[in-house]
C-alpha positions as CSV (number, residue, x, y, z in Angstrom):
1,X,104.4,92.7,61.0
2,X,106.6,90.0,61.2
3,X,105.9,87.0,58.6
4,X,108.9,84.8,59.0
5,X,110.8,83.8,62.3
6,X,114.4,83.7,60.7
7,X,113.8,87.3,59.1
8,X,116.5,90.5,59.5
9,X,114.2,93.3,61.5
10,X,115.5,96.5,60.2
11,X,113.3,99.0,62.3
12,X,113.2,103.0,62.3
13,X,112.4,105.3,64.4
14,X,108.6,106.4,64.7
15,X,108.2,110.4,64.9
16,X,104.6,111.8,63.9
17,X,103.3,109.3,62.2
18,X,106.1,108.1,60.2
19,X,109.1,105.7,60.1
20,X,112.3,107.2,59.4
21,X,116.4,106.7,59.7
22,X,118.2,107.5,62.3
23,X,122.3,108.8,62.0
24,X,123.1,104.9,62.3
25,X,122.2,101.6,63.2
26,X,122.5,98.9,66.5
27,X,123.0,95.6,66.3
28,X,120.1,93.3,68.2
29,X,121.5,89.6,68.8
30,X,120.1,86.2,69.8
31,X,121.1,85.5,73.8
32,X,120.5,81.8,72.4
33,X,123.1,82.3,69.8
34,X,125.0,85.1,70.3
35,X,126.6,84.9,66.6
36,X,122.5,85.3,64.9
37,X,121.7,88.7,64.5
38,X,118.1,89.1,65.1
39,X,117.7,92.8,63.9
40,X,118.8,96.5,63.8
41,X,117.2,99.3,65.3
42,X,117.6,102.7,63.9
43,X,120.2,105.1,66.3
44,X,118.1,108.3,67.6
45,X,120.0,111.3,68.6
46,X,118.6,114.5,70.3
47,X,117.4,116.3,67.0
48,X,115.4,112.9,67.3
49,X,113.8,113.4,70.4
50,X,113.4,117.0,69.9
51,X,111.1,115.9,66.7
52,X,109.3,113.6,69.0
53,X,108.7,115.4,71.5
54,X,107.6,118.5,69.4
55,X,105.2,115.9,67.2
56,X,103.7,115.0,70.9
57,X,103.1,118.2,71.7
58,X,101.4,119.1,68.7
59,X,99.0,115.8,68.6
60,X,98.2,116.8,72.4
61,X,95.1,119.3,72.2
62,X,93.6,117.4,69.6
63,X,94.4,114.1,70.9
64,X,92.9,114.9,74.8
65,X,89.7,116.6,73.4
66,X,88.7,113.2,71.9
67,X,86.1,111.8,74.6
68,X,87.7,108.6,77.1
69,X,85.4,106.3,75.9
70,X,86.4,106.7,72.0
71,X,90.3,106.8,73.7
72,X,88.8,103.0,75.2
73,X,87.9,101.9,71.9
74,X,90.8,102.6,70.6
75,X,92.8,100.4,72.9
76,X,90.4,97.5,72.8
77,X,90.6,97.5,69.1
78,X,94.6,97.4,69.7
79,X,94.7,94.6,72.1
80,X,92.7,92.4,70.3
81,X,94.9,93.0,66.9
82,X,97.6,92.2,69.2
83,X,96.2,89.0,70.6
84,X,95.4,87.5,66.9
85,X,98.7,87.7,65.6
86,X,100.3,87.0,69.0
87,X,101.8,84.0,68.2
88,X,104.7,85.1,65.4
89,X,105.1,88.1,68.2
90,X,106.1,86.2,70.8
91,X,108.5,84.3,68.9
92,X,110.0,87.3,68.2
93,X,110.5,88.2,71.6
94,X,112.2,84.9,72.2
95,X,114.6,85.8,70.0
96,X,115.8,88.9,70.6
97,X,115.0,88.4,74.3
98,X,115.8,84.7,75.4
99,X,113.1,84.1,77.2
100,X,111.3,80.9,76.9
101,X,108.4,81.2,74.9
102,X,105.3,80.5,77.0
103,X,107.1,83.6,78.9
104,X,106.7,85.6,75.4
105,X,103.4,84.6,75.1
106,X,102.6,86.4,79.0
107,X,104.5,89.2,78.2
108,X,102.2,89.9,74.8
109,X,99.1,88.8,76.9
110,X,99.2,90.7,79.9
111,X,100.0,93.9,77.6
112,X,97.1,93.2,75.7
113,X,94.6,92.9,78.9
114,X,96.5,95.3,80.8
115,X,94.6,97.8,77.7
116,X,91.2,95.7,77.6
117,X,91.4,96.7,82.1
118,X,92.0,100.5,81.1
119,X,89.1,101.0,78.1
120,X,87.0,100.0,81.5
121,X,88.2,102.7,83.1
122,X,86.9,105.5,80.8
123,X,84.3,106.6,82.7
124,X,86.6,107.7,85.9
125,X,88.2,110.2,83.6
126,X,84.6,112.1,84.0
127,X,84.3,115.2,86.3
128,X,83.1,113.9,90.0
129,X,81.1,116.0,92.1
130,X,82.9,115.3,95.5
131,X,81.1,117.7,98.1
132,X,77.8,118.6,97.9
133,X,76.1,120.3,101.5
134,X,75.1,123.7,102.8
135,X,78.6,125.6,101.8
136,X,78.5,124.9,98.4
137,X,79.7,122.3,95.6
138,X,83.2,121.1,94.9
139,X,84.0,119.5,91.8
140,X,87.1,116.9,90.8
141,X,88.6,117.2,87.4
142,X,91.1,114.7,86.3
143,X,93.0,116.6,83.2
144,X,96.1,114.9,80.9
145,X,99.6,115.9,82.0
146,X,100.7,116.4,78.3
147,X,103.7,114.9,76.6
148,X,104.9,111.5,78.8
149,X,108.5,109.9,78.2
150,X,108.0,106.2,78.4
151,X,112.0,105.1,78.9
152,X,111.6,100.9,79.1
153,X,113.3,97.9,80.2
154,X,114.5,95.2,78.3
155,X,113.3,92.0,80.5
156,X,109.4,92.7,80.4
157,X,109.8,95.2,77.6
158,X,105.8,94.9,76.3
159,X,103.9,94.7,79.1
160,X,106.3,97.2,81.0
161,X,106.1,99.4,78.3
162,X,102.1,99.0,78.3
163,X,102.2,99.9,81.7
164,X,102.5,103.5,80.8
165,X,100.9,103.4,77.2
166,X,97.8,102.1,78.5
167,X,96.7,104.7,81.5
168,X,99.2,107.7,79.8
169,X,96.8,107.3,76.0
170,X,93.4,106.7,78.1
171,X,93.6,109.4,80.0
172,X,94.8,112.0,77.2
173,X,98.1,112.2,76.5
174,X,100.3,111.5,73.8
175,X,103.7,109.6,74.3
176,X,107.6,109.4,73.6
177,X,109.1,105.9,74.0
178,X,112.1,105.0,74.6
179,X,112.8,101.3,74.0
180,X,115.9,99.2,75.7
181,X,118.6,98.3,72.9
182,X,118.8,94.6,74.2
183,X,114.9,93.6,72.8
184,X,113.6,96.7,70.7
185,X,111.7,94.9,68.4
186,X,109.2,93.2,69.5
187,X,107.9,96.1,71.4
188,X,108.6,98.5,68.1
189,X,105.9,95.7,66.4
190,X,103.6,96.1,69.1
191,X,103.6,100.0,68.7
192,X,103.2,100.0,65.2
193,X,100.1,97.5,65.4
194,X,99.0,100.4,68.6
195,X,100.1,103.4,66.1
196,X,97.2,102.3,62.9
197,X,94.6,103.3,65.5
198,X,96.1,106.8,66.4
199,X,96.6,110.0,65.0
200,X,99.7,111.1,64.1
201,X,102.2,111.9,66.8
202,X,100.1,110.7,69.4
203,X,102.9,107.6,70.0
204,X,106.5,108.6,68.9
205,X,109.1,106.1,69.4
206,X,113.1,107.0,69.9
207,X,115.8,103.9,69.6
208,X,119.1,105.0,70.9
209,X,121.9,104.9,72.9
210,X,120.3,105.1,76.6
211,X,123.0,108.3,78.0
212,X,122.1,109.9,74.9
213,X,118.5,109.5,73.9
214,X,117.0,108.1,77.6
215,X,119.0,111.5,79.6
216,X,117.9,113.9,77.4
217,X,114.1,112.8,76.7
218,X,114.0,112.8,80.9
219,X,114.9,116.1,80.9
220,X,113.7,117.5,77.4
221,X,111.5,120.7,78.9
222,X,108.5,120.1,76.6
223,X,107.9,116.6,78.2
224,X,105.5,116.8,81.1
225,X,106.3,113.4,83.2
226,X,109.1,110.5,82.7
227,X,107.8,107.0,83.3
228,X,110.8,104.6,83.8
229,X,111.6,101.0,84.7
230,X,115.2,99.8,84.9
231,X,117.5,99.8,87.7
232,X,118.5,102.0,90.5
233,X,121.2,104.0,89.5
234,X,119.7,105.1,86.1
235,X,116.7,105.7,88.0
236,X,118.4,108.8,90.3
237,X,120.1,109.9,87.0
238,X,116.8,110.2,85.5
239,X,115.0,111.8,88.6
240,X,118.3,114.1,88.5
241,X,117.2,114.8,84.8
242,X,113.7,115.9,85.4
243,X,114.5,117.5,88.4
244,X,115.5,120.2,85.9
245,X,112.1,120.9,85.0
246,X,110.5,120.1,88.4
247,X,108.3,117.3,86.1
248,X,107.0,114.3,87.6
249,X,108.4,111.1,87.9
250,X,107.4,107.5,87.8
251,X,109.8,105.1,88.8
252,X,109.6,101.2,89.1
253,X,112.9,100.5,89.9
254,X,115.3,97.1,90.7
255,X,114.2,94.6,93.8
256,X,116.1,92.4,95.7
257,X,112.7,90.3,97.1
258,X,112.9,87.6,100.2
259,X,110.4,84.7,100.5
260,X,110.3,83.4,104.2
261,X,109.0,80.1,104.4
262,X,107.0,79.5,107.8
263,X,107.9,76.4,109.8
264,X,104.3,75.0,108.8
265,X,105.1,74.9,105.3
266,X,105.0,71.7,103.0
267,X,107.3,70.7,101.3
268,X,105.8,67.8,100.0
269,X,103.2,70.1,98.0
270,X,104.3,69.7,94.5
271,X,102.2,72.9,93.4
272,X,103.4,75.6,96.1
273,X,106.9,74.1,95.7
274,X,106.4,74.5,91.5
275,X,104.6,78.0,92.7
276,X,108.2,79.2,94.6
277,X,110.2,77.6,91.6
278,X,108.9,79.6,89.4
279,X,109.5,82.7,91.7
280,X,112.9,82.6,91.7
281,X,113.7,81.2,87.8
282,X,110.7,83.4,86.1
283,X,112.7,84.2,82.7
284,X,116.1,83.1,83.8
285,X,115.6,85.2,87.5
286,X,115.8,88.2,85.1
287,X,112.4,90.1,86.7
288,X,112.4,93.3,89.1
289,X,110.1,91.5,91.3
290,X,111.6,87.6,91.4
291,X,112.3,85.6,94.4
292,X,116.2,86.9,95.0
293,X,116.2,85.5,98.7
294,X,114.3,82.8,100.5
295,X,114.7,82.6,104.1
296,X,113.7,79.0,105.9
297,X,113.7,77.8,109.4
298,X,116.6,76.0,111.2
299,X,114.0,73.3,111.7
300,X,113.1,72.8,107.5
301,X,116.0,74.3,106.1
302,X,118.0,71.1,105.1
303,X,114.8,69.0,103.7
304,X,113.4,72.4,102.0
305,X,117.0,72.9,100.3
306,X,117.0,69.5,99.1
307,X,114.0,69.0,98.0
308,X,113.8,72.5,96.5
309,X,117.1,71.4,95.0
310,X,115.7,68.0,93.2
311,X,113.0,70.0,92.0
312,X,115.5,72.5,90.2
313,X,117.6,70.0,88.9
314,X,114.3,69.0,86.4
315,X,114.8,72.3,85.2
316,X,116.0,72.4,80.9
317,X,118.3,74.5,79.5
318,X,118.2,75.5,75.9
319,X,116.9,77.9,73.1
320,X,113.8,79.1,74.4
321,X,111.9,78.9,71.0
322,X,112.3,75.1,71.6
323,X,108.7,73.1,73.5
324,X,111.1,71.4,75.9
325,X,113.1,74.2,77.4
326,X,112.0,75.7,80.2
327,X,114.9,78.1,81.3
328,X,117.0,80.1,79.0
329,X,120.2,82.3,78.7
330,X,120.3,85.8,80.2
331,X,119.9,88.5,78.5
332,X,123.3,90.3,77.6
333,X,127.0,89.6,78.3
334,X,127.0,92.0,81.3
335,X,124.4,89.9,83.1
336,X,126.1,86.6,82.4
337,X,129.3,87.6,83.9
338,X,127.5,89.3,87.2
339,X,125.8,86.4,87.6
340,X,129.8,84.5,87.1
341,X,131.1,86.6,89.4
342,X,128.7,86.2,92.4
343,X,128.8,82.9,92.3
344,X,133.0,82.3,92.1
345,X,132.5,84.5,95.2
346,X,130.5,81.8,97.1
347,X,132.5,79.1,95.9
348,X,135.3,81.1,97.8
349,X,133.0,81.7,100.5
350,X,132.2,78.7,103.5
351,X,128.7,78.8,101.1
352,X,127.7,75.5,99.5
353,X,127.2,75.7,95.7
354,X,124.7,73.6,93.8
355,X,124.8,74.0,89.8
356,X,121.2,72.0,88.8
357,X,119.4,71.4,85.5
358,X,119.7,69.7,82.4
359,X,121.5,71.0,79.0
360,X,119.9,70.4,75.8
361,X,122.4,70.4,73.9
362,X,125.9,71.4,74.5
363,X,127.0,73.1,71.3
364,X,124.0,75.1,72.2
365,X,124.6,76.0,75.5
366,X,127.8,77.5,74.0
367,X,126.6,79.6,72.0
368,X,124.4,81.5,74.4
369,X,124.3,83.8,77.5
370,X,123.8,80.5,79.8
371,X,124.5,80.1,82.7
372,X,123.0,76.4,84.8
373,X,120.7,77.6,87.7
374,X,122.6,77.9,91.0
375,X,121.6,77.0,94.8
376,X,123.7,78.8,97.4
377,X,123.0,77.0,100.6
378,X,124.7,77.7,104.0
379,X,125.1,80.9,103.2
380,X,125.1,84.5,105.6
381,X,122.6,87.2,104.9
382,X,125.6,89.1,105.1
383,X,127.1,88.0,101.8
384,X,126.9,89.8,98.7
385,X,124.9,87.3,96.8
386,X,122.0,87.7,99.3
387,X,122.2,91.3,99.1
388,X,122.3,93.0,95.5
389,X,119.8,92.4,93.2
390,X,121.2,89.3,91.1
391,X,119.0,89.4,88.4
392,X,119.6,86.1,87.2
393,X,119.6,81.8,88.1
394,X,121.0,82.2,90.9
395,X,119.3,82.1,94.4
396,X,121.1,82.3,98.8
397,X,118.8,79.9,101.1
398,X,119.3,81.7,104.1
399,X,118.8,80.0,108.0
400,X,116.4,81.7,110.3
401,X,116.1,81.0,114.0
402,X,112.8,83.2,115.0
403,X,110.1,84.9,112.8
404,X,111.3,87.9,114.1
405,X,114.5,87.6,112.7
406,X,113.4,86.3,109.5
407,X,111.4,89.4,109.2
408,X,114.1,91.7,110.6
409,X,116.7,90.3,108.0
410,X,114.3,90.6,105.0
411,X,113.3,94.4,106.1
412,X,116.8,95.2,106.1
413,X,117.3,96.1,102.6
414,X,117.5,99.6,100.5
415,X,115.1,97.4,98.1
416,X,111.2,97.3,98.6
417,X,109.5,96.2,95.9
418,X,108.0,92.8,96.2
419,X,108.0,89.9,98.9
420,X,106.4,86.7,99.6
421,X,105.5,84.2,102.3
422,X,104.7,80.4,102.7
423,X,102.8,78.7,104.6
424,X,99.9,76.7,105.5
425,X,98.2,78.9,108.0
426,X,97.0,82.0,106.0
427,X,96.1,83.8,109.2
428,X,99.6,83.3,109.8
429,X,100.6,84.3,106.8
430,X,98.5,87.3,106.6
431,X,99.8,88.5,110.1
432,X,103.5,87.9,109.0
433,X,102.9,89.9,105.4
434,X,102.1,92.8,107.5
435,X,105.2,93.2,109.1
436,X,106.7,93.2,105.6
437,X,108.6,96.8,104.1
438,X,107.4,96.4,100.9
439,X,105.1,97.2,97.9
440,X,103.6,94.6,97.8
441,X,103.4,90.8,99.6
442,X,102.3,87.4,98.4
443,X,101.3,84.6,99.8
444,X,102.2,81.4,98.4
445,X,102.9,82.7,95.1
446,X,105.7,85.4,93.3
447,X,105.4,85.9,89.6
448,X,103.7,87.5,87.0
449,X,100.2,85.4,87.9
450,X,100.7,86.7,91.3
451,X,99.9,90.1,90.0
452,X,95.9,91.4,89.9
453,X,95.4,94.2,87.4
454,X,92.5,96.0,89.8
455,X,95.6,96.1,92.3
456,X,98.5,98.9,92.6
457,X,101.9,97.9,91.3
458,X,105.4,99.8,92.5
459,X,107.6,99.8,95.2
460,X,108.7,101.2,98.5
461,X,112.6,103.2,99.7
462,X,114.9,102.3,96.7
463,X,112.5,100.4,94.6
464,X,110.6,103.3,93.3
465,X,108.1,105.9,93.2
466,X,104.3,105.6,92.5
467,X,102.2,103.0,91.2
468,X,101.2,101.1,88.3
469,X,98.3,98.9,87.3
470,X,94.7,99.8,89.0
471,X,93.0,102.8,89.0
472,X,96.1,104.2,91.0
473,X,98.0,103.9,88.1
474,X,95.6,106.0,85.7
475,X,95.7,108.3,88.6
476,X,99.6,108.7,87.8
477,X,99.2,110.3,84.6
478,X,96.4,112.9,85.1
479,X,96.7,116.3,86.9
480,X,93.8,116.9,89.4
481,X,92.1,119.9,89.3
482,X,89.4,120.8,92.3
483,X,86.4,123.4,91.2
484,X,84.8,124.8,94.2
485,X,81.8,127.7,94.8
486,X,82.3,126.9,98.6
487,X,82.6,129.3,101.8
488,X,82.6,129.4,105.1
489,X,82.4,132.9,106.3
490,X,84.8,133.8,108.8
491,X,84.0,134.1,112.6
492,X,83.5,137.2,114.0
């Protein structure tokens, strides 16, 4: 465990029970200060994986025989290590991540009741007696898959990463996981705190360059089912990967998600207005399902944009470790110079560009991955920055003349992941939310609170495959199999 916020992390890799070296090491770097080096992470290669994998296998038999409610226990006992020491956790997130701390602190949290929700769940993993009449019985089994490759992102990296720990180890099998190299090591913690309740080789982890280590776990042909997050086009290479082995995949891929704000919306309601806020600069806009888009009536666009832009402009700017930020940097390099170039575009565009919020301190915001959140008003749902998937503080206010169009223009997207409206009318709302192409649709909200763990979580065309979160999600990591004495005898 952590014990001192300015430490050097040197972590290894985890492969049946024990920590060892990889062939090298990779550098893990503040976003906040690009020239502190938060940690290393060991550097995995294939003979890696292979030992993981094969350690997996070999905890399996033992490891699904143990009864779901002592499987339960387990978890419980591992959230609430992870909630007493959550604090020193968190700040390491901060650091290697960027986000601002209370955002750390959600991250840790939600991981940690995301396993408290599954140890309830125990009991579903019992055989069902389904049909039950004249013809006979017919039983439901639910039965572990067997070895699952857990490949993570690196905005939500613990409670993504939980989101296939928790229903993969409750429902009997044993794990490979496959961190992001941009915030490895607060997630490494959290697996080692999760590893003291487990038998060896139950939970393997293998740091790594992601064409390397990520391809070949996905298609390594002792692994039974790859669970990724990230974006699209590693997605279809990792679907390509286990295609080889015709395993199953879950994917939870990028989203590009509109809000369309209803005519009878209110502006002057300082919590919805915090509410959509915080949808679209959640971690510094760096979230799969953030506001990307917000569509507004022709009738409210001009006193929504500006007093959507006031509010923005209150916004601070600095190391997220520090009480009085409330933004931080991106992530990486790469995302800091998307971000640059999408907006240099709109400046060249007929688009009006708004740069809001308030720098800490300059030196500071020099050292880091910063970039001031951005308004892009007046702006066609044609241009680029309306459709990719920005994936950071940057957000197109698009006109709308009719619902219908407002609807047909955020349907017409290869993205489907999340969405929300706003109104005052929830009959209204409801009505409009229907018409949505999505995985899900909120109403007056879009962030992490907006999310119910008894709910399904995933998307819909580009934005993935299956379901996470709810009973759903546990469903995703068993095989069923149906016992049956029944028959019908044929007619004569």
């Amino acid at each position: 465990m952590i014990d001192n916020k300015n430490k050097v992390l040197h972590e290894r890799l985890l492969i049946n029970g024990d920590w060892v070296e990889g062939s090298g090491e990779i550098k893990v770097i503040n976003p906040a200060n690009t020239e502190e080096i938060v940690g290393w992470i060991a550097r995995g290669s294939q003979e890696d994986v292979d030992k993981a994998v094969k350690a997996a296998k070999e905890a399996f038999p033992k490891w699904s025989a143990i009864p779901s409610a002592q499987r339960a226990e387990i978890l419980n006992k591992a959230a609430h290590r992870i909630l007493e020491t959550i604090q020193q956790r968190a700040m390491l997130l901060t650091r290697e991540n960027g986000k601002v701390i209370s955002e750390s602190f959600i991250d840790f949290g939600f991981a940690a009741h995301l396993m408290e929700y599954y140890a309830t769940l125990a009991n579903r993993l019992k055989d069902e007696l389904v049909i039950d009449d004249s013809l006979g019985q017919a039983y439901l089994q639910r039965r572990p898959k067997g070895v699952i490759a857990g490949i993570v992102p690196w905005n939500y990296p613990i409670v993504l990463s939980f989101f296939k720990i928790a229903p993969a180890l409750l429902a009997g099998n044993t794990l490979v996981i496959k961190p992001a190299t941009y915030a490895p090591l607060a997630l490494i913690d959290a697996i080692r705190v999760l590893n003291s309740f487990l038998p060896k080789g139950v939970i393997n982890v293998v740091t790594g360059n992601g064409a390397e280590v990520g391809s070949y776990l996905a298609r390594h042909p002792d692994v039974s089912m790859v669970a990724f997050t990230g974006g699209i086009d590693v997605g279809k290479e990792v679907m390509k990967g286990a295609s080889s082995g015709i395993k199953k995949v879950l994917l939870e891929l990028g989203g590009n998600d509109p809000g369309i704000v209803l005519d009878d919306f209110n502006i002057n309601d300082d919590a919805l207005m915090t509410r959509l806020l915080r949808g679209v600069f959640n971690h510094t806009g760096q979230i799969c399902f953030g506001l990307k888009r917000i569509y507004v009536p022709v009738s409210l666009y001009d006193r929504f944009t500006k007093r959507f832009t006031e509010m923005a402009d209150a916004l601070v700017l600095g190391n997220g470790l520090d009480p009085k930020t409330t933004i931080g940097p991106l992530n990486n390099e790469a995302g800091l110079k998307f971000i640059q170039e999408l907006v240099n575009e709109s400046v060249s565009s007929d688009a009006k560009v708004t740069s809001v919020g308030q720098v800490q301190d300059v030196e500071i915001f020099k050292q880091g991955y910063f970039h001031k959140p951005t308004i892009i008003s007046n702006v066609a749902n044609s241009a680029r920055i309306v459709q990719v998937e920005q994936f950071g503080p940057v957000i197109p206010i698009v006109r709308y003349q009719s619902l219908d169009e407002a609807i047909k223009m955020a349907n017409d997207s290869a993205f489907g992941l999340g969405s929300s409206i706003w109104t005052n009318d929830l009959e209204r709302g409801l009505k409009a939310a229907g018409q949505i192409s999505a995985g899900q649709t909120f109403i007056n909200s879009h962030e992490p609170f907006s999310l119910d763990l008894q709910l399904p979580f995933g998307g819909v065309k580009e934005s993935g495959i299956g379901r996470a979160m709810s009973t759903y999600g546990l469903d995703e990591y068993v095989d069923f199999h149906t016992i049956s004495n029944r028959y019908q005898q044929p007619q004569q």
